[in-house]
N, CA and C atoms as a LAMMPS dump frame, in Angstrom:
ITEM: TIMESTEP
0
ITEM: NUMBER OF ATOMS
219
ITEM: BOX BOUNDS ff ff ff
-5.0000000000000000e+02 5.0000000000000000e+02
-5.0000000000000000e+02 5.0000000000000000e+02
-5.0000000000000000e+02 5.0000000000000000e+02
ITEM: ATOMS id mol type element x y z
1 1 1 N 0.841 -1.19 0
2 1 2 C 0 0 0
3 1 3 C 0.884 1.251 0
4 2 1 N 0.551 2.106 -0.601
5 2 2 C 1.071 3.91 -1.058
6 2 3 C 0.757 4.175 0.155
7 3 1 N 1.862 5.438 0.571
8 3 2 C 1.298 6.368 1.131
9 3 3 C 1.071 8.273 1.438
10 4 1 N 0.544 9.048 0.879
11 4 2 C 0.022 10.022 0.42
12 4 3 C 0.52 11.189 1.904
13 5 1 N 1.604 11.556 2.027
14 5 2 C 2.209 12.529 3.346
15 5 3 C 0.985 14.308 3.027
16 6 1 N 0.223 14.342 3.719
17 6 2 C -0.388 15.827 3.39
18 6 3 C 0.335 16.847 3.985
19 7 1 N 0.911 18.19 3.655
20 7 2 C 1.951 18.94 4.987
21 7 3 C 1.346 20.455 4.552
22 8 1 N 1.222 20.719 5.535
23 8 2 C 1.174 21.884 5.61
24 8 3 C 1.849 23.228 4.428
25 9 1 N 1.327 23.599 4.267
26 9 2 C 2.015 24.446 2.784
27 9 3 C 2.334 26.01 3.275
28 10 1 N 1.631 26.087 4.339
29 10 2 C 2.191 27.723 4.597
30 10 3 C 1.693 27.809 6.31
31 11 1 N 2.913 28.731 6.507
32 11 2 C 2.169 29.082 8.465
33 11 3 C 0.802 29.523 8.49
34 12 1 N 0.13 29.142 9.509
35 12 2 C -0.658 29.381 9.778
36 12 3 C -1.384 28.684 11.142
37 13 1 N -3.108 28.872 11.173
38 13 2 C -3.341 28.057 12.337
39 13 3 C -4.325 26.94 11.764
40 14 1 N -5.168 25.755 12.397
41 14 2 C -5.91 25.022 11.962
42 14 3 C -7.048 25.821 12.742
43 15 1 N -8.519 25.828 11.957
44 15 2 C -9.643 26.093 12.636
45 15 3 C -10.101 25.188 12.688
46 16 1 N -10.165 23.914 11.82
47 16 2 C -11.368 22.951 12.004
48 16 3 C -10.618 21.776 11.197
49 17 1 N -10.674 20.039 11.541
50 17 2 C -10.29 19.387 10.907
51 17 3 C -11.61 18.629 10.781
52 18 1 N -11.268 18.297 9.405
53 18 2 C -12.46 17.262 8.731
54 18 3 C -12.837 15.942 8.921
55 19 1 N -11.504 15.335 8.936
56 19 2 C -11.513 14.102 8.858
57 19 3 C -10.885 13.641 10.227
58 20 1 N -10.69 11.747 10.683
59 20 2 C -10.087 11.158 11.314
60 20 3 C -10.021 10.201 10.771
61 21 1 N -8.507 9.244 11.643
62 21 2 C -8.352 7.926 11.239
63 21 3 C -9.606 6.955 11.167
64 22 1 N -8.94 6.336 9.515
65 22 2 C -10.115 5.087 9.633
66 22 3 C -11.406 5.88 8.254
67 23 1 N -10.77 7.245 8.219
68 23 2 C -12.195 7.647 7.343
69 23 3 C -11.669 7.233 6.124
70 24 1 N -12.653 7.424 5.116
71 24 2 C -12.609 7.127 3.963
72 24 3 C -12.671 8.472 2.824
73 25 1 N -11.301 8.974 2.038
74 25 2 C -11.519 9.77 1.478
75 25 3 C -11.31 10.441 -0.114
76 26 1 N -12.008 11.162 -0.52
77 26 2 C -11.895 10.943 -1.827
78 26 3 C -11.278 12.216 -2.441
79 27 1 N -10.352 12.318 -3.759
80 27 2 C -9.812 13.384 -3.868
81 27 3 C -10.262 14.618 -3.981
82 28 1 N -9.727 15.541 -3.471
83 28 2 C -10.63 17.149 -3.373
84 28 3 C -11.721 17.465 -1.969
85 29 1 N -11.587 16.273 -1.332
86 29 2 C -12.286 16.283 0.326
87 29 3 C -11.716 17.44 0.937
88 30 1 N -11.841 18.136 1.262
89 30 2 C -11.741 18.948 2.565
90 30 3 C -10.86 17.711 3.642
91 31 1 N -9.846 18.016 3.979
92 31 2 C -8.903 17.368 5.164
93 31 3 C -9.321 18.258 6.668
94 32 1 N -8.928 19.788 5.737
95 32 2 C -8.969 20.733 7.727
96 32 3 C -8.862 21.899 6.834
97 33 1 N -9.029 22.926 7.371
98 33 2 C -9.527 24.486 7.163
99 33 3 C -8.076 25.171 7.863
100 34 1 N -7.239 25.858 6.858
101 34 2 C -5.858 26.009 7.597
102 34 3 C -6.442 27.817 7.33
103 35 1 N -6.091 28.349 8.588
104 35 2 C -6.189 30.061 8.323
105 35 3 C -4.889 30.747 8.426
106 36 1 N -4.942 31.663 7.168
107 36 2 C -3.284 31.972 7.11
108 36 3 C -3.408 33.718 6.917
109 37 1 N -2.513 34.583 6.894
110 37 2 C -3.33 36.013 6.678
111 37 3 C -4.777 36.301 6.739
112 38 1 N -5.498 35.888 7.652
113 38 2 C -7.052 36.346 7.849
114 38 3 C -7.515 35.225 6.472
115 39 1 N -7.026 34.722 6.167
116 39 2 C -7.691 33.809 4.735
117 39 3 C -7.704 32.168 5.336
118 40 1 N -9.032 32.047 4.704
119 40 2 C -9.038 30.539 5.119
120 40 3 C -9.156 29.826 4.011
121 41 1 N -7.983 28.672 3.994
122 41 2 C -7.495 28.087 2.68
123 41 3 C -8.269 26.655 3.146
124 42 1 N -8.482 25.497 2.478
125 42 2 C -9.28 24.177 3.037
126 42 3 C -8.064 23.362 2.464
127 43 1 N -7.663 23.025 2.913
128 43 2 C -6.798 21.409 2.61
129 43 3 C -7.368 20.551 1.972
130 44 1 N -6.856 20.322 0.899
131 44 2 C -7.648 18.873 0.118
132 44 3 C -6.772 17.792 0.199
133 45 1 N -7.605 16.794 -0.16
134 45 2 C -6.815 15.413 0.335
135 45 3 C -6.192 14.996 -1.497
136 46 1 N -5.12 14.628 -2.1
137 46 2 C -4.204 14.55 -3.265
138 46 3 C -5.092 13.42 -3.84
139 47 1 N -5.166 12.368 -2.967
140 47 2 C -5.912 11.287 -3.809
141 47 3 C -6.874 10.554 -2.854
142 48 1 N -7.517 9.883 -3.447
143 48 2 C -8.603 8.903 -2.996
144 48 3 C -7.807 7.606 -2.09
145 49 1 N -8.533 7.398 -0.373
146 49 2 C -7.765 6.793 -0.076
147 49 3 C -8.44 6.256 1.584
148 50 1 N -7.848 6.036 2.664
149 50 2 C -8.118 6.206 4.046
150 50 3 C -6.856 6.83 4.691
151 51 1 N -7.851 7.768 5.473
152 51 2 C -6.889 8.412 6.443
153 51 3 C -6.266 7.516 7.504
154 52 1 N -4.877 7.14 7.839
155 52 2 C -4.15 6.764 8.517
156 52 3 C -4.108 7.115 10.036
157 53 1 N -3.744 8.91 9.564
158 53 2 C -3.061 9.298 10.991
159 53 3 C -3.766 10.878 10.188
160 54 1 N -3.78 11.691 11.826
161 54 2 C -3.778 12.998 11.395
162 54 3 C -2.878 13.427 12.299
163 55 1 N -2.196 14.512 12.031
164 55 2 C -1.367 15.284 12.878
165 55 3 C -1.798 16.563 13.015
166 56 1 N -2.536 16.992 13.205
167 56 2 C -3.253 18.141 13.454
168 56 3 C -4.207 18.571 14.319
169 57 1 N -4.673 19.188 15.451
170 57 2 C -5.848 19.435 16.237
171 57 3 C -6.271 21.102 15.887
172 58 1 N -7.364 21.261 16.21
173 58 2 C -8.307 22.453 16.033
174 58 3 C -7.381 23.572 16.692
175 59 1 N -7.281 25.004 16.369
176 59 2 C -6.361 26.095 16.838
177 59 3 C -4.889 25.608 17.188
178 60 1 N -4.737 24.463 16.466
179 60 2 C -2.963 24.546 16.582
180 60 3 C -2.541 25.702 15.489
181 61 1 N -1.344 25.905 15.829
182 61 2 C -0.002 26.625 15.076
183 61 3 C 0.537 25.965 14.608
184 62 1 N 0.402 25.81 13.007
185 62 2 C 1.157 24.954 12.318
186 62 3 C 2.646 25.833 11.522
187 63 1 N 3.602 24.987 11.262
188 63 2 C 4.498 25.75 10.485
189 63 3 C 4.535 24.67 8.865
190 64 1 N 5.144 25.347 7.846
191 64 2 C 5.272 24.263 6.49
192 64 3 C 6.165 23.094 6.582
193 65 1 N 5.577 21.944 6.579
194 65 2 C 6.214 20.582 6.302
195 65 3 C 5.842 20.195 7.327
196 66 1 N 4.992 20.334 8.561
197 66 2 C 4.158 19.646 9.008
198 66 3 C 3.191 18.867 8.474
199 67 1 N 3.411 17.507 9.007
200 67 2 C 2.43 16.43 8.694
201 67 3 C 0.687 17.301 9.37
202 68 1 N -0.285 17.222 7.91
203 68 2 C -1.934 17.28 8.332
204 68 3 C -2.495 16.035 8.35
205 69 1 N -1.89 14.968 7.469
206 69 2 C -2.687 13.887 7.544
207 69 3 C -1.633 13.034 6.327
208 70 1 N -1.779 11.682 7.017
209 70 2 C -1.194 10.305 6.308
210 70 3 C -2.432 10.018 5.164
211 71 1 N -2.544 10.032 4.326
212 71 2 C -3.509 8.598 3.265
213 71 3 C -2.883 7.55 2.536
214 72 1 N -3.913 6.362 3.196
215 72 2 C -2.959 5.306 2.12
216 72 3 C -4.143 4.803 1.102
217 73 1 N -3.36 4.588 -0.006
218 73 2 C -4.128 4.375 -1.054
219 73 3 C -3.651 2.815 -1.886
């Protein structure tokens, strides 16, 4: 089995995550809602798959190349 690393693409904070381990997801899902300059960008998931692991909780401080979420496909 593949596995699909999601990371963080720019500082910011998380407002809301979508998913958890065990879900089932398909490409262009909403993962988590990352807010960066007053802008809220949505994380999409790359490919169709199940979420593994998430590394992310609600109002964390994320920095870039943080793990948001494992998918294996």
């Amino acid at each position: 089995m593949s596995q699909e690393i999601v990371e963080v693409p720019i500082t910011g904070k998380i407002l809301s995550v979508s998913v958890k381990p065990g879900d089932e997801v398909k490409e262009g899902d909403i993962l988590c809602i990352l807010e960066s300059m007053k802008m809220e960008n949505p994380i999409l998931a790359p490919v169709d798959g199940s979420i593994s692991q998430v590394g992310v909780n609600a109002d964390q401080v994320v920095k870039p190349g943080e793990t948001i979420a494992v998918i294996e496909y």
